[in-house]
N, C-alpha and C positions, 0 to 999 in steps of 0.2 A: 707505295700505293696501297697495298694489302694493309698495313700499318694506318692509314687512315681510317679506310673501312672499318677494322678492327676497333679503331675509338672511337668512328659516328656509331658504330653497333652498341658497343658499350654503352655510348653516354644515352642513347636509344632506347637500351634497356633500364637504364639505371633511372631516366626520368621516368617512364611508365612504371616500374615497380615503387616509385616514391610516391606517386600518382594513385596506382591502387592500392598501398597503403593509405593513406590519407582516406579517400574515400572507402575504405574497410574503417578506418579506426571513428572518422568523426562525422560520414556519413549517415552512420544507422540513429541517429539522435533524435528521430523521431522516432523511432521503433522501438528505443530504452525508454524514453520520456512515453511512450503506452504500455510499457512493460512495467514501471514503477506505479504507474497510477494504478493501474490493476491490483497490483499489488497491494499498495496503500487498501484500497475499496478491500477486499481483501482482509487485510490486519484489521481493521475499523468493522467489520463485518462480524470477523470473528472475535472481535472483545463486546459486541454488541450481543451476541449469539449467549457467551460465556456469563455476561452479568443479567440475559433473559433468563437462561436455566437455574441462576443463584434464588433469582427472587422467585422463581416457581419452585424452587425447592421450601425457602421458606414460605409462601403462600399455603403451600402443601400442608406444612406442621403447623401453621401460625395462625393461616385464614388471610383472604387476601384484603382486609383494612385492617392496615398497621396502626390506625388510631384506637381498634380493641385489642391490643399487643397489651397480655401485662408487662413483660421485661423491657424495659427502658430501650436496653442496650439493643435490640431487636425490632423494636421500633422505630430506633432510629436509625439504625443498617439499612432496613427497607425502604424509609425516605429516601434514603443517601442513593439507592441503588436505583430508585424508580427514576430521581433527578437524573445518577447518570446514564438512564437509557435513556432519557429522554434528549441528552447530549449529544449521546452517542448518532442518534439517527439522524441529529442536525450535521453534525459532522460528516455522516455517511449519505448525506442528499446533495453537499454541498460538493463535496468530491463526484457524485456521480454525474452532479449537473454539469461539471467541467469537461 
């Protein structure tokens, strides 16, 4: 008799602790999935951040129309860098609308 009890208790414990495993492990999946997007917003934010202060540094020394750039090379960096903030923000509206 004690020997039953002792195995409904078991098997008692053993399903509730499988139980809240499971809901510890793949429960929270919506609370990762807002945890990543943040994130993402985040990384996308800060390479937008990163290539605003490049081209303010060059605007600084250069002047901000890169079409009176005499160095080629620098004229063409700051096309490249205006295009990609202009990507950047698409990418960082498109995440936030989600």
């Amino acid at each position: 008799m004690i020997a039953k009890l002792v195995a409904i208790g078991t098997l008692l414990a053993l399903v509730s602790g499988a139980i809240l495993w499971v809901d510890n492990r793949y429960a929270k999946c919506q609370e990762t999935k807002a945890i990543e997007r943040r994130l993402d917003i985040k990384i996308e934010g800060d390479i937008l951040n990163q290539r605003q202060d490049r081209l303010w540094k060059l605007e600084d020394r250069y002047g901000p129309d890169p079409d009176k750039v005499q160095n080629p090379e620098i004229k063409q960096q700051m096309k490249e860098i205006k295009a990609g903030i202009m990507m950047q923000e698409n990418r960082l509206k498109v995440l936030e609308a989600k």
